[in-house]
C-alpha positions as CSV (number, residue, x, y, z in Angstrom):
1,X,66.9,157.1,203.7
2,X,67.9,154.0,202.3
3,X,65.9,152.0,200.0
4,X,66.1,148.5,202.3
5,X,65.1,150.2,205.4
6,X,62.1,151.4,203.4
7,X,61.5,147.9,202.5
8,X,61.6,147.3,206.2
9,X,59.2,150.0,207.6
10,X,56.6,149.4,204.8
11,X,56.7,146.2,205.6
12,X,56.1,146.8,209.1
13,X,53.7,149.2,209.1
14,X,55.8,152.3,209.5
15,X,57.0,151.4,212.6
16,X,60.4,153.1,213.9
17,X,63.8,151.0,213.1
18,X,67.2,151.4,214.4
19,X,67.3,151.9,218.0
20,X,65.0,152.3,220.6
21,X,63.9,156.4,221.2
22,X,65.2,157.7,224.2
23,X,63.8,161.2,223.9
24,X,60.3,162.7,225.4
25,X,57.5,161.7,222.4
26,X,53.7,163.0,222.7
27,X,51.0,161.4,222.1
28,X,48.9,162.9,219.9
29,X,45.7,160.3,219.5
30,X,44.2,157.3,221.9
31,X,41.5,155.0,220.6
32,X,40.5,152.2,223.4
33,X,44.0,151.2,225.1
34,X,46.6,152.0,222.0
35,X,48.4,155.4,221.3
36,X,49.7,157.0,218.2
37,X,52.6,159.0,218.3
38,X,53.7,162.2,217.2
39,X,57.4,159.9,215.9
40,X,55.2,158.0,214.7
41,X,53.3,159.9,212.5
42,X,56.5,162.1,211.3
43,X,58.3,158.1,210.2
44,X,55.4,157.5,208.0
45,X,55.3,161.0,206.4
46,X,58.9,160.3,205.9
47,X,58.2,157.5,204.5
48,X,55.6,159.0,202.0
49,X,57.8,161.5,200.7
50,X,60.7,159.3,199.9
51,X,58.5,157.1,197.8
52,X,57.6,159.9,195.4
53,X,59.4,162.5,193.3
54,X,56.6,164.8,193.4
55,X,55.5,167.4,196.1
56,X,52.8,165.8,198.7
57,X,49.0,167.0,199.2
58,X,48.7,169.7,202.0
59,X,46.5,167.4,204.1
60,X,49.0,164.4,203.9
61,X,49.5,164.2,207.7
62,X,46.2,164.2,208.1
63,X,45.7,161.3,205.9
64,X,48.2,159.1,207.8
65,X,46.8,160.1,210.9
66,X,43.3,158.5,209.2
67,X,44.9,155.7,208.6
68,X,46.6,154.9,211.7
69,X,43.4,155.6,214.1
70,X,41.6,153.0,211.7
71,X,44.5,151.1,212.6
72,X,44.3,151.3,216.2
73,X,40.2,151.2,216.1
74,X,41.0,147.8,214.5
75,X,43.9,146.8,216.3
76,X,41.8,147.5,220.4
77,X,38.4,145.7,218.8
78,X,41.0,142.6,217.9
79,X,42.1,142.3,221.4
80,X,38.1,142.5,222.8
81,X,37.0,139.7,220.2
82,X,40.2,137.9,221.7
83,X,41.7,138.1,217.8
84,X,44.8,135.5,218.2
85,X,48.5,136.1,216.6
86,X,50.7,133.1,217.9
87,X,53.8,133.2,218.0
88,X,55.1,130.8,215.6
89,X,53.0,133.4,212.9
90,X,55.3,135.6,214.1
91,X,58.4,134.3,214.0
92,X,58.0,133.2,210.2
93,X,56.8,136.7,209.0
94,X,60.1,138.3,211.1
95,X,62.5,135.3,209.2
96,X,60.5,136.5,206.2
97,X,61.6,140.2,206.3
98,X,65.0,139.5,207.7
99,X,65.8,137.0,204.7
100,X,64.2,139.6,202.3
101,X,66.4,142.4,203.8
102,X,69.9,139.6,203.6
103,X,68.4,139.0,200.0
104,X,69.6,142.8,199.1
105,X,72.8,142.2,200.9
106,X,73.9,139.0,199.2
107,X,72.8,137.1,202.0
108,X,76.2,138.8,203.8
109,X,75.1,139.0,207.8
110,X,77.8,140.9,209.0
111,X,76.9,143.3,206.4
112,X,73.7,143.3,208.2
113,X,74.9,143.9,211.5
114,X,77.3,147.0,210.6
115,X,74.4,148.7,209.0
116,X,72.0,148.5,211.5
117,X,73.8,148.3,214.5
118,X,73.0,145.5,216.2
119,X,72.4,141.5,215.7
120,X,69.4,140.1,213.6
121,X,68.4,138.8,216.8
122,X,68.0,142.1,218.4
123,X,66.6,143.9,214.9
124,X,63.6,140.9,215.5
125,X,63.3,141.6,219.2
126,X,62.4,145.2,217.9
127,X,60.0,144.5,215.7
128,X,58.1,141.6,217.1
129,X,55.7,143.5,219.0
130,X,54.9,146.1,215.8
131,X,54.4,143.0,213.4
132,X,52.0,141.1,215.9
133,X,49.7,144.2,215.7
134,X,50.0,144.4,212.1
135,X,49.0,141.2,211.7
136,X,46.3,141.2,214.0
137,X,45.1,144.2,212.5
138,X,44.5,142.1,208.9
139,X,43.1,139.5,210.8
140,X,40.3,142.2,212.5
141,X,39.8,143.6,208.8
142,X,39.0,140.2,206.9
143,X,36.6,139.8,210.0
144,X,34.7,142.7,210.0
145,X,34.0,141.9,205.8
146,X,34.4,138.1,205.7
147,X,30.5,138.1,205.5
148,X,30.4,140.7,202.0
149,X,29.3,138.6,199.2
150,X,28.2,140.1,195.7
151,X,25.2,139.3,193.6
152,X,25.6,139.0,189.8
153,X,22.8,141.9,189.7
154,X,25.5,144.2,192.0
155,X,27.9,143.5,190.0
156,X,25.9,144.6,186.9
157,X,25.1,147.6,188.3
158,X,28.5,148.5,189.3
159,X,29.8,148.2,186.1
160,X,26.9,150.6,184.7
161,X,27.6,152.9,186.7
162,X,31.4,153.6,185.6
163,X,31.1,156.0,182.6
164,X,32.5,154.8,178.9
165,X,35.2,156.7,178.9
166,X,36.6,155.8,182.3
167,X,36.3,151.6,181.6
168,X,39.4,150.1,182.0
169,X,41.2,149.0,179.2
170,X,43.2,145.5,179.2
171,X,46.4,144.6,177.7
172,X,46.3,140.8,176.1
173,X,46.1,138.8,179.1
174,X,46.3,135.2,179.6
175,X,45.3,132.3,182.6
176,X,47.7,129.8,182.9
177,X,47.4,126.3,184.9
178,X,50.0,124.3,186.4
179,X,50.7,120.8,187.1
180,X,53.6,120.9,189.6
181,X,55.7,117.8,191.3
182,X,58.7,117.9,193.8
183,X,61.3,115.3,193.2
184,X,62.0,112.8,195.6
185,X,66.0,112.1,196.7
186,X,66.9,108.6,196.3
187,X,67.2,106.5,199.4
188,X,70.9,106.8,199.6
189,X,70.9,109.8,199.8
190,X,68.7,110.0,202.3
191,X,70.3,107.5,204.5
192,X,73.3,110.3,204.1
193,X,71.4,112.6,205.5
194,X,70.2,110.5,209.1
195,X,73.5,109.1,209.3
196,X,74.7,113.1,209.4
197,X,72.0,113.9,212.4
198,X,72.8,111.1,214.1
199,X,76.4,112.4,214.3
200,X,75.5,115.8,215.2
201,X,73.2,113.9,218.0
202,X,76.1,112.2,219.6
203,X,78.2,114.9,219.4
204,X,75.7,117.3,221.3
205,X,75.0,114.7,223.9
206,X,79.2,114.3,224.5
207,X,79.3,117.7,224.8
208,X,81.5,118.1,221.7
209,X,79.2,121.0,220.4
210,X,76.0,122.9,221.3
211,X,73.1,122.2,219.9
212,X,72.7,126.2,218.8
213,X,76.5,125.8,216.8
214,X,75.4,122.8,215.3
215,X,71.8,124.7,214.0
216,X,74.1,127.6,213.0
217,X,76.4,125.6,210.7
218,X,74.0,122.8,209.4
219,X,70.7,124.2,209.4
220,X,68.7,124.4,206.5
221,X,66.2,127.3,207.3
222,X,66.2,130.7,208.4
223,X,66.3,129.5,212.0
224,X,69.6,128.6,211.7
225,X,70.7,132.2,212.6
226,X,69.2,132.1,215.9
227,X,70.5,128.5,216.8
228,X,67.7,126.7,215.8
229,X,65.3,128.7,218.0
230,X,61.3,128.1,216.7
231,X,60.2,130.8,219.4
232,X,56.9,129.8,221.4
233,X,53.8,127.8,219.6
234,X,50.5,125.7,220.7
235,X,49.4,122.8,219.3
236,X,48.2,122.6,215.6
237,X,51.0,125.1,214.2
238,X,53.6,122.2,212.9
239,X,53.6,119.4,210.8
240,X,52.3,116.3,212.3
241,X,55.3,114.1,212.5
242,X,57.4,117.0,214.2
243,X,54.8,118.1,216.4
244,X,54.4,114.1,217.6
245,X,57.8,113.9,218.3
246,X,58.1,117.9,220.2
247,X,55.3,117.1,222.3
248,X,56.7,113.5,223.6
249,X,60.0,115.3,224.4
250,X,61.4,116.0,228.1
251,X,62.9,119.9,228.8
252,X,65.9,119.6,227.4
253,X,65.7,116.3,225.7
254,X,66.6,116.1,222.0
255,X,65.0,113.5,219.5
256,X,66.4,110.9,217.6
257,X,65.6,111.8,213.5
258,X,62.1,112.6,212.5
259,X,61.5,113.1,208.9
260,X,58.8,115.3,207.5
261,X,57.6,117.0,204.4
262,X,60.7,119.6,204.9
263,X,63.5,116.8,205.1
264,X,65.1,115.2,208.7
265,X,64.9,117.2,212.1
266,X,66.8,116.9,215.2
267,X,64.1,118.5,217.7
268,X,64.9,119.7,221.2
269,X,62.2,120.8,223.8
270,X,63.6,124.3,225.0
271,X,60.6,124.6,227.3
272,X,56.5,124.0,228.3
273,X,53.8,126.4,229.5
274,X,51.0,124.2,229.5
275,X,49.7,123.7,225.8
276,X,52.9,125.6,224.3
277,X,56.3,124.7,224.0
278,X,59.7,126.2,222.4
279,X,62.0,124.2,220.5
280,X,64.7,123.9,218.3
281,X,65.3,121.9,215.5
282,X,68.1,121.3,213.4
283,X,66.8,120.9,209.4
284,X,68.4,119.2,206.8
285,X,67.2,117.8,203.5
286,X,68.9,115.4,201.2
287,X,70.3,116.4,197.9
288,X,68.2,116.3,194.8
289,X,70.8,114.9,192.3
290,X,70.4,115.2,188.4
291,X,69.5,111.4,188.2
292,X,66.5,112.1,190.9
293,X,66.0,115.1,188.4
294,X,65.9,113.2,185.5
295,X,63.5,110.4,186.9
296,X,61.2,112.9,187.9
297,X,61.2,114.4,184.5
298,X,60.1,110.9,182.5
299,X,57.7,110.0,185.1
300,X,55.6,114.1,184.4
301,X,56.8,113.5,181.0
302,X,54.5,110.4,181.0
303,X,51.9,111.8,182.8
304,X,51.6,114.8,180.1
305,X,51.4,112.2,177.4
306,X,48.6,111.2,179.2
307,X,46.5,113.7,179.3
308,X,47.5,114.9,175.4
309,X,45.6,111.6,174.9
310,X,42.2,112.4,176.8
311,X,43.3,109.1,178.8
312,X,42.3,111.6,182.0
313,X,41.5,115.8,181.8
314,X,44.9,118.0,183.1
315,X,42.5,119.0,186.6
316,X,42.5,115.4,187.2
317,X,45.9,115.2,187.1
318,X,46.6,117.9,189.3
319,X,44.8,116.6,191.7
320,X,45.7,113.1,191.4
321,X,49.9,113.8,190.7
322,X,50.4,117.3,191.4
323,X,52.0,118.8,194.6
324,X,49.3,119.7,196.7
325,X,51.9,123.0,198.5
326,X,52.0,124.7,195.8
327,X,49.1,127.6,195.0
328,X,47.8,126.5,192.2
329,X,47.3,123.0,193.5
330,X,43.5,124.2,195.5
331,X,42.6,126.1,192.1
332,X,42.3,123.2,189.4
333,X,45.6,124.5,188.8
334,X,44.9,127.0,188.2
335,X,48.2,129.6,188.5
336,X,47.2,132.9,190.3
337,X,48.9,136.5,189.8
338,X,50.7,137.7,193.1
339,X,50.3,141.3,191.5
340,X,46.2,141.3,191.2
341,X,45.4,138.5,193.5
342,X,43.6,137.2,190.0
343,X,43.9,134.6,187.3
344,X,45.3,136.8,184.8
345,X,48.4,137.8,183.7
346,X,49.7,140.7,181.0
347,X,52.5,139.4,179.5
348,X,55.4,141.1,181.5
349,X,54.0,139.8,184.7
350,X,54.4,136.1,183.7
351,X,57.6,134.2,184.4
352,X,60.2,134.4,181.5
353,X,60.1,130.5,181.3
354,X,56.5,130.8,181.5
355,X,55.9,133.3,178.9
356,X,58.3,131.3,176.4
357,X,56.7,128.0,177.5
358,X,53.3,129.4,176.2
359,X,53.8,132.3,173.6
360,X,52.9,129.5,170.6
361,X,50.4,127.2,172.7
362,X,46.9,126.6,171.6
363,X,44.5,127.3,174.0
364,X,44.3,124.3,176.2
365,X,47.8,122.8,174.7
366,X,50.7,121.7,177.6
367,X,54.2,122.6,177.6
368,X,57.2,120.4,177.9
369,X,58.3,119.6,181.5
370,X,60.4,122.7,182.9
371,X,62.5,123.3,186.1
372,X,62.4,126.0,188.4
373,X,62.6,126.6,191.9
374,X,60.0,126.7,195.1
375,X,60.0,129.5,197.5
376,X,61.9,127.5,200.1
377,X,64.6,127.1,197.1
378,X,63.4,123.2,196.6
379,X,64.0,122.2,192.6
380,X,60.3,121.4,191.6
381,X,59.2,120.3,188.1
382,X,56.0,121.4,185.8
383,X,54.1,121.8,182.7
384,X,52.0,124.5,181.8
385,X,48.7,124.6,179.9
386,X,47.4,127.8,178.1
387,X,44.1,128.4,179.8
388,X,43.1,131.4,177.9
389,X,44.5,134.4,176.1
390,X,42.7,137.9,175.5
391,X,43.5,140.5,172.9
392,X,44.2,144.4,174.2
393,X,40.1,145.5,175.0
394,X,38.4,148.2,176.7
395,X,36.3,146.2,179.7
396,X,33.1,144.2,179.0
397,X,31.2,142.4,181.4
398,X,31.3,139.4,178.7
399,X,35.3,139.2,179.4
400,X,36.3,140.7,182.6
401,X,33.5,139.5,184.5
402,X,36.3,138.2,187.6
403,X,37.7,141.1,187.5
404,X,34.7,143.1,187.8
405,X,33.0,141.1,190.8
406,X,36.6,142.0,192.8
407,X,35.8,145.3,191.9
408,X,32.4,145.1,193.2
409,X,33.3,143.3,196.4
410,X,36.6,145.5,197.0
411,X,34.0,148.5,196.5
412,X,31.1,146.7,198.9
413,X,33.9,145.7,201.5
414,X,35.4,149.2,202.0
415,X,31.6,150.5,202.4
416,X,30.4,148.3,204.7
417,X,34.0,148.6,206.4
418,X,33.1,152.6,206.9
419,X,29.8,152.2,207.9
420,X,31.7,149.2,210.5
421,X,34.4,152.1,211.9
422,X,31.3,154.6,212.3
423,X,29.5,152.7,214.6
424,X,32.4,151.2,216.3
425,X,33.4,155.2,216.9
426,X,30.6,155.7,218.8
427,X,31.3,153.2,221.3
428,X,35.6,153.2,221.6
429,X,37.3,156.0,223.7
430,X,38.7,158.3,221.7
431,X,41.1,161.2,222.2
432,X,43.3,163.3,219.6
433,X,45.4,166.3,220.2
434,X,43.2,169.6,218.6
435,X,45.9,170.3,216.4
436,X,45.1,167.6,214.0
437,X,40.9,168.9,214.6
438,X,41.2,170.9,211.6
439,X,41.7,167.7,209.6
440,X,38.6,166.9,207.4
441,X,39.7,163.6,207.9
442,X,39.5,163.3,211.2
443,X,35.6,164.6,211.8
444,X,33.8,161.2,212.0
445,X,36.4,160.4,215.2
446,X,35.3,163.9,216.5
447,X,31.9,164.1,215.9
448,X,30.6,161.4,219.5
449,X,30.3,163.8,222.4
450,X,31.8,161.9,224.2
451,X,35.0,162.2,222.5
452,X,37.9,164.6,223.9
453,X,41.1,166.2,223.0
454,X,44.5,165.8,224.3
455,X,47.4,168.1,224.4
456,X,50.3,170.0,226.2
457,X,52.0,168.4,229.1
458,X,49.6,165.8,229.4
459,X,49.8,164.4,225.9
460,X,54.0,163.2,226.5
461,X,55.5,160.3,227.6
462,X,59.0,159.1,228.1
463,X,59.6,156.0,225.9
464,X,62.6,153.7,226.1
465,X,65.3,154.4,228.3
């Protein structure tokens, strides 16, 4: 199976892609009101054997099965505690995935299209449904433990526990901060920019062009693709200039320019259903140009000075200049590692421009200004200070002590999350085909009295058309 369709059903939970089943499917497992699937099942052990060279455990499908009934346990206990997804959450993760997928196809649509048979529109349609429960299954999760804390003594205790010879040993690591601005475009530019909407307004309302054409060709986001279309949302989910001006709007109505923190917007109200609407905007953002570069880079330049001067510490500055979107912005600048969810990074997972900017700082020294990019593609300027560096060690409490309380609560969490699925067993229909009952797995969902088995004829259903 190919690698990007991988991508996609990992990312998605393992749910089925291409097109929708038309065959009879069993059901092999209910817990409250959701269903696993014998397809579904067989997708993820697919799944697990592409991902490997070597053979699988014996008891693999019973592992996935595991899984997916803690799932569903967590998935039916979201809905009774009334566990909200919106659809604007949605809609971004879906535009996430389909722009990672394009990403592997040279952003090439038709490309797309051919392979999967059938329109990005329709490839979200599919999936919609399967990434709302995935999502409100995290949610459900971080509930159930959001209360776990760890006491310096637990933590102690946990490292005691792990014998000498099975510590952990570190490569040299280092903690890096950040003080991050975003240029600003100068004001002709800018005037460009309105003066472009404005046109694109006046066209619309002659009738020159739809509003979706004019989203699909100008658009600066991902919802360009879909004509514009931001799906369904309440209140609270958009900036505050654009939601201002969506809310004021008539069905059908289309705004004049409203500017926010992503550039100008042409906004129309697609539709109301009491405290939600749909729109669609049209996004564009004015040109950074090498002179609104340059300006940018004197006035951090200045600021760095600054601080090599002890005129004002570098946390002051980042929360005084910095760009408060960025990560590192709500940890004293701290930069964090998207590969440990931690402070510290090994060498190879650092940056190149990062690592070079550092590799002969003194701890607490800055880096000249640099360039790179944001995650929406915006140019966005920075200096880098050396927070630490570590040589290659075998874990101490003395060193690793962050690393060791996530250990500790990661450990605490997954306990307390057990002991959460027992008794929430107990009290949630269950039901699972006695094929799987040999499953050691599987006991703690068999073990209620109350629970029962399904099978033959009465375990299938017929699923799309």
């Amino acid at each position: 199976m190919n690698k990007i369709i991988l991508l996609f059903l990992l990312a998605t939970a393992g749910s089925a892609f291409g097109q929708k089943r038309a065959v009879i499917d069993e059901v092999i497992a209910r817990v409250g009101g959701e269903y696993i699937l014998l397809s579904e099942l067989e997708e993820r052990y697919a799944l697990e054997q592409s991902q490997t060279n070597d053979s699988l455990p014996p008891d693999i499908r019973c592992a996935i099965l595991d899984q997916s009934l803690v799932g569903k346990l967590l998935y039916n206990q979201s809905k009774l505690d009334s566990i909200e997804v919106n659809d604007a959450e949605v809609e971004q993760q879906l535009n996430a995935r389909i722009d990672r997928i394009l990403s592997y196809m040279g952003g090439d649509v038709n490309q797309f299209e051919d392979y999967y048979g059938q329109s990005i529109t329709a490839t979200k349609e599919q999936f919609r449904e399967d990434l709302r429960e995935q999502l409100a299954v995290d949610r459900m999760r971080a509930s159930v433990v959001q209360e776990v804390k760890v006491t310096p003594a637990e933590v102690k205790t946990f490292f005691a526990q792990i014998p000498y010879d099975s510590l952990p040993y570190f490569n040299s690591e280092v903690e890096v901060g950040e003080l991050v601005i975003k240029p600003e475009a100068n004001d002709s530019t800018k005037q460009a920019v309105v003066a472009r909407l404005d046109t694109l307004r006046e066209q619309i309302l002659a009738g020159a062009i739809t509003f979706e054409d004019a989203a699909r060709q100008n658009s600066a986001d991902g919802s360009a693709r879909g004509g514009g279309d931001l799906g369904w949302t309440k209140r609270g989910k958009f900036v505050a200039e654009f939601e201002a001006a969506a809310y004021n709007l008539d069905p059908g109505e289309i705004s004049q320019v409203v500017e926010t923190e992503f550039g100008y917007h042409l906004i129309r109200l697609d539709g109301r259903r009491g405290n939600s609407i749909r729109v669609s905007h049209i996004l564009l953002q004015p040109e950074i140009t090498e002179n609104d570069l340059e300006k940018s880079r004197r006035y951090l330049d200045s600021i760095t000075n600054l601080i090599r001067v002890d005129t004002f510490s570098f946390s002051y500055a980042v929360k005084r200049f910095g760009y408060d979107k960025v990560q590192s912005y709500n940890n004293d600048g701290r930069m964090s590692n998207p590969a440990s969810g931690n402070t510290f990074f090994e060498i190879g997972d650092l940056d190149p421009d990062v690592y070079f900017a550092i590799d002969e700082l003194k701890i607490d020294s800055l880096s000249e200004v640099m360039e790179f990019r944001g995650p929406t593609g915006d140019p966005l300027l920075r200096i880098v200070q050396l927070r630490s560096r570590s040589s290659p060690h075998r874990a101490t409490l003395s060193q690793d002590y962050a690393k060791i309380q996530d250990a500790t609560k990661n450990a605490k969490q997954q306990e307390y999350l057990s002991d959460w699925i027992e008794r929430r067993v107990g009290s949630t229909f269950v039901e699972i085909d006695d094929r799987y009952h040999t499953c050691p797995q599987i006991k703690i969902w068999l073990e209620d009295s109350r629970k029962i088995t399904v099978g033959g004829e009465n375990g299938t259903i017929v699923t799309g058309k």
